[in-house]
ROTORVEX-855183 format. One record per residue: y, z, x of N, C-alpha, C, O in turn; residue in three letters. Coordinates in nm, 2 decimals. Each point is the difference from the previous one (the first is absolute). Example, Ala and Ser with C-alpha at 12.3 -4.5 7.8 and 13.67 -1.06 7.14 Angstrom:
<nodes>
{{-0.57, 0.78, 1.32}, {0.12, 0.00, -0.09}, {0.12, 0.00, 0.09}, {0.00, 0.07, 0.10}, ALA},
{{0.11, -0.14, -0.14}, {0.11, 0.00, 0.09}, {0.11, 0.08, -0.08}, {0.11, 0.01, 0.05}, SER},
</nodes>
This chain:
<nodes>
{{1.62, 2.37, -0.88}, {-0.03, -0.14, 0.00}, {-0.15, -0.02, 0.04}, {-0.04, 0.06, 0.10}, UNK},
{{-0.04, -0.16, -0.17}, {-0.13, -0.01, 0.03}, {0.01, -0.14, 0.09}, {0.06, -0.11, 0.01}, UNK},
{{-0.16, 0.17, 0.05}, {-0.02, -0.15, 0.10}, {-0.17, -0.08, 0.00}, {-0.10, 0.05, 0.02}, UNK},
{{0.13, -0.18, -0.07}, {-0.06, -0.03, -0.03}, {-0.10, -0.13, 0.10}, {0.05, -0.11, 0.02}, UNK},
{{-0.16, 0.13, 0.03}, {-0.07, -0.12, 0.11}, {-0.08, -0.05, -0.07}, {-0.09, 0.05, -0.07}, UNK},
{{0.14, -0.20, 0.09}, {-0.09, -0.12, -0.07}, {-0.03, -0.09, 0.13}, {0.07, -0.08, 0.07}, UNK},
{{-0.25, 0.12, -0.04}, {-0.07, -0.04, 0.07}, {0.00, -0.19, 0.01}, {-0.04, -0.08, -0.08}, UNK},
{{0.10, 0.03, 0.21}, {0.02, -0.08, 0.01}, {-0.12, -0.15, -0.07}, {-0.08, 0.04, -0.09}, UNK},
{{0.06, -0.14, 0.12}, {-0.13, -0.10, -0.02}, {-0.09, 0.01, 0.08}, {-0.12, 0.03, -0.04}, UNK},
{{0.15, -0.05, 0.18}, {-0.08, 0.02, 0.15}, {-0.06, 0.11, -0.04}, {-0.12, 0.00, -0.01}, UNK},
{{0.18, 0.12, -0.01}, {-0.06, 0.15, 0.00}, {-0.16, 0.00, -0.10}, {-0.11, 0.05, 0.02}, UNK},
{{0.17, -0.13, -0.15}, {-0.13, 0.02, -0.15}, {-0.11, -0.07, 0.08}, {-0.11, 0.04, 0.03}, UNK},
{{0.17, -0.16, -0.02}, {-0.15, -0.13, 0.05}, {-0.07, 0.09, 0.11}, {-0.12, 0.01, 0.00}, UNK},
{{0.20, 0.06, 0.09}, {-0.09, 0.09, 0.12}, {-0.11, 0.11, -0.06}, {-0.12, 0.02, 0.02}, UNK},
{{0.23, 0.05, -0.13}, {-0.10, 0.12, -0.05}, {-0.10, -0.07, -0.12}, {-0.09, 0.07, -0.04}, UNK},
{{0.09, -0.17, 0.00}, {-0.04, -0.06, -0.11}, {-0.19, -0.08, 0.02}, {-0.10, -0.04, -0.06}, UNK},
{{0.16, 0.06, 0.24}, {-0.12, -0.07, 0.05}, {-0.01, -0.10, 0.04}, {-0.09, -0.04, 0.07}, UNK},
{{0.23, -0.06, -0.11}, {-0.04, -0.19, -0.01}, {0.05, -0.04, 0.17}, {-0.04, -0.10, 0.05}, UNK},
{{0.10, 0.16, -0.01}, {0.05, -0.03, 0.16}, {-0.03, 0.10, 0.06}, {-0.05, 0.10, -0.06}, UNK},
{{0.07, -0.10, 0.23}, {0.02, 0.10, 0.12}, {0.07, 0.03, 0.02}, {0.06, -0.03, -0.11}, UNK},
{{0.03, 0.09, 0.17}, {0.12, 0.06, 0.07}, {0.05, -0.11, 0.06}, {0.11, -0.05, -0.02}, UNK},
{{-0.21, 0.02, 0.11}, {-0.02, -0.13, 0.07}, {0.12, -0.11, 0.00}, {0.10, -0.04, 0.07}, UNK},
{{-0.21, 0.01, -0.23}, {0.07, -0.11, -0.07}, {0.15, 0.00, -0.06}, {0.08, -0.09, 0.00}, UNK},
{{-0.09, 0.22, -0.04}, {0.18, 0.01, 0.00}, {0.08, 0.00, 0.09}, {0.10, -0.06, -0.03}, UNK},
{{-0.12, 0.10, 0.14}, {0.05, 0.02, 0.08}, {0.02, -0.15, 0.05}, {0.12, -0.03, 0.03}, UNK},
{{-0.23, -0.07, -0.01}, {0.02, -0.13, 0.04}, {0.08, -0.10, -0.10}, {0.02, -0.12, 0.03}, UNK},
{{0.01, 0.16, -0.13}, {0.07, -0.05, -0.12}, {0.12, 0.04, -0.01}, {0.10, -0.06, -0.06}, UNK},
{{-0.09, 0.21, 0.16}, {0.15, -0.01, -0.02}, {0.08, -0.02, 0.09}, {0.11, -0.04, -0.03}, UNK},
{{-0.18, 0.06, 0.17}, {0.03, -0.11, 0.11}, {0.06, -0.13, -0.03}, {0.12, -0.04, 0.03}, UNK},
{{-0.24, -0.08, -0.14}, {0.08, -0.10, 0.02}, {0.09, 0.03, -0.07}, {0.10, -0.02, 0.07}, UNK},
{{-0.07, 0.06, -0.19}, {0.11, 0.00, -0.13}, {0.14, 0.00, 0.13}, {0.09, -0.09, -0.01}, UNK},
{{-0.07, 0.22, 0.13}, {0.12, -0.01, 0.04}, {-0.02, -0.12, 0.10}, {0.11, -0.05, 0.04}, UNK},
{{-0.22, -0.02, 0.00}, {0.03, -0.08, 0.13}, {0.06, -0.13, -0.11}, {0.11, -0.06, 0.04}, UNK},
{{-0.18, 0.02, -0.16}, {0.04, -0.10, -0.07}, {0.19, 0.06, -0.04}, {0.10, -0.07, 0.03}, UNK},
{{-0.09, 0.16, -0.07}, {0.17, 0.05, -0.02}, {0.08, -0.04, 0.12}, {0.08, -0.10, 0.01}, UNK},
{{-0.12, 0.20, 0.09}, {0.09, -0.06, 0.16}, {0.00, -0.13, 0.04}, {0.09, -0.03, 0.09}, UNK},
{{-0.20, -0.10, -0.15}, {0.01, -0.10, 0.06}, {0.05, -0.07, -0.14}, {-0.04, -0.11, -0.04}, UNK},
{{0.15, 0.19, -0.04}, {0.06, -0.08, -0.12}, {-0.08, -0.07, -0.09}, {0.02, -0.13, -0.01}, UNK},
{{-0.10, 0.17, -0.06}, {-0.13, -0.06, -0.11}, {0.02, 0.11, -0.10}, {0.01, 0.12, 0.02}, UNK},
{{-0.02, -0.19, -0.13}, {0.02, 0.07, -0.13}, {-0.11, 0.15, -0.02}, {-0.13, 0.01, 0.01}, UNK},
{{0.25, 0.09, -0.06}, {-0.13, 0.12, 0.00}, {-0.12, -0.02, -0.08}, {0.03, -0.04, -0.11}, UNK},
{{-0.14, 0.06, 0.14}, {-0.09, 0.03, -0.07}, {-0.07, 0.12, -0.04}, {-0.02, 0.06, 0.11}, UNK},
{{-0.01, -0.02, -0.18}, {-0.06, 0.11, -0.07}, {-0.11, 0.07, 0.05}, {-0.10, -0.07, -0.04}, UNK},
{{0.06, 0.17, 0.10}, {-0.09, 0.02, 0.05}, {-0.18, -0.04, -0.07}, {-0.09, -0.01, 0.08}, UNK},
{{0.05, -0.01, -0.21}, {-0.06, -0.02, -0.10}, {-0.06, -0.17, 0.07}, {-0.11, -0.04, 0.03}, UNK},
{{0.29, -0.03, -0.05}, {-0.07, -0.12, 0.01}, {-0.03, -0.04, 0.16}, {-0.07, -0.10, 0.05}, UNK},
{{0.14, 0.21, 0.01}, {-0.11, -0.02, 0.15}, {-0.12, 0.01, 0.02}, {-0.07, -0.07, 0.07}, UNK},
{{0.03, 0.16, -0.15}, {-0.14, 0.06, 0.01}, {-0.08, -0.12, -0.08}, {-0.11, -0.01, 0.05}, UNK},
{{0.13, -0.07, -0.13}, {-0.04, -0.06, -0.06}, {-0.02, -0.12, 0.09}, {-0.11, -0.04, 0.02}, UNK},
{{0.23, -0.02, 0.03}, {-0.05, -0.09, 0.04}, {-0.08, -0.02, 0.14}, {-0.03, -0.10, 0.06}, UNK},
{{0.02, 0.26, 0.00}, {-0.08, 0.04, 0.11}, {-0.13, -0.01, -0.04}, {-0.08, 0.02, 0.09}, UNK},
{{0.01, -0.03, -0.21}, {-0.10, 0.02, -0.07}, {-0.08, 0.17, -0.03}, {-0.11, 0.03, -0.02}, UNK},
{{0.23, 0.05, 0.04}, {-0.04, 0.10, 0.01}, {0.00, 0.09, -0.17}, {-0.09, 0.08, -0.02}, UNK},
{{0.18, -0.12, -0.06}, {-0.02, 0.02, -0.13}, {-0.04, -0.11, -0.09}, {-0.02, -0.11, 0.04}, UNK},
{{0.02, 0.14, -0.18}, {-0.05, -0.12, -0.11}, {0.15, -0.01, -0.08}, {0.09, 0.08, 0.03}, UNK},
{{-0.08, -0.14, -0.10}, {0.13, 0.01, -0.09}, {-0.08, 0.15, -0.07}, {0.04, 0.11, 0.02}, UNK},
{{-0.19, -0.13, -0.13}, {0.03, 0.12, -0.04}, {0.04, 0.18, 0.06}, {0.05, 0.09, -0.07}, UNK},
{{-0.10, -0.10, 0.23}, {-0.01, 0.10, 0.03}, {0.18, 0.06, 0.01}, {0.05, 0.11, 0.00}, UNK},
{{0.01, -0.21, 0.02}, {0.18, -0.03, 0.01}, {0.01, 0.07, -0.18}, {0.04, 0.11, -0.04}, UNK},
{{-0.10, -0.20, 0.00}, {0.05, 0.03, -0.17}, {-0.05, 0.19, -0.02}, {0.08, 0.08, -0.06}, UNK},
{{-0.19, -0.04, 0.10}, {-0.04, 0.14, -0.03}, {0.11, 0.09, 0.11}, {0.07, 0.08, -0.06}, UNK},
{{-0.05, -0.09, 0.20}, {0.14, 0.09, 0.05}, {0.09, -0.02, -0.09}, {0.02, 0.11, -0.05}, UNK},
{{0.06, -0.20, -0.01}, {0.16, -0.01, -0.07}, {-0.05, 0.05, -0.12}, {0.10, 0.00, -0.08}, UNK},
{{-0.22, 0.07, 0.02}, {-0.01, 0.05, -0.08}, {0.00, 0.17, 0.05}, {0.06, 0.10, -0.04}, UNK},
{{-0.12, -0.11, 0.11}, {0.02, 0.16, 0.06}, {0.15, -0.01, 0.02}, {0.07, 0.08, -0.06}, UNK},
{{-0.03, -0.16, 0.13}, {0.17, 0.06, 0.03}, {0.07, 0.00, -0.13}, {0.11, 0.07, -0.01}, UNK},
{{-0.16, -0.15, -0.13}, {0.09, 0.04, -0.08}, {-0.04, 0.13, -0.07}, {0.09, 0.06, -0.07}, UNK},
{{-0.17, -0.02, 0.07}, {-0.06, 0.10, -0.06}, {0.06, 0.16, 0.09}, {-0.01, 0.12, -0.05}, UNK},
{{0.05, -0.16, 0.14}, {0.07, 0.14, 0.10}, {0.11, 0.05, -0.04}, {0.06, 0.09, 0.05}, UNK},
</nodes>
């Protein structure tokens, strides 16, 4: 059986250059504080987004790396 790892979003935007660690990290903080305090999940992508830390296109070039894996 082959096992197969498909590099998460957080992970590409980090290696891709467009965020910090930082910023993921502070993105994914809120994603569970917004979950635990019952608010609809959001996507890590559109976190970052609306942190101003990505562009839609830079969103649009990771989902293309991830389909391409």
């Amino acid at each position: 059986m082959t096992e197969v790892k498909v590099k998460r979003f957080g992970v590409i935007a980090v290696e891709k250059g467009f965020i910090t660690l930082e910023q993921l990290v502070e993105a994914m903080t809120l994603q569970i504080q917004e979950e635990t305090e019952g608010e609809r999940h959001r996507l890590i992508g559109q976190i970052l987004l609306s942190l101003g830390y990505l562009t839609s296109s830079q969103i649009d070039e990771v989902m293309e790396t991830m389909d391409s894996q």
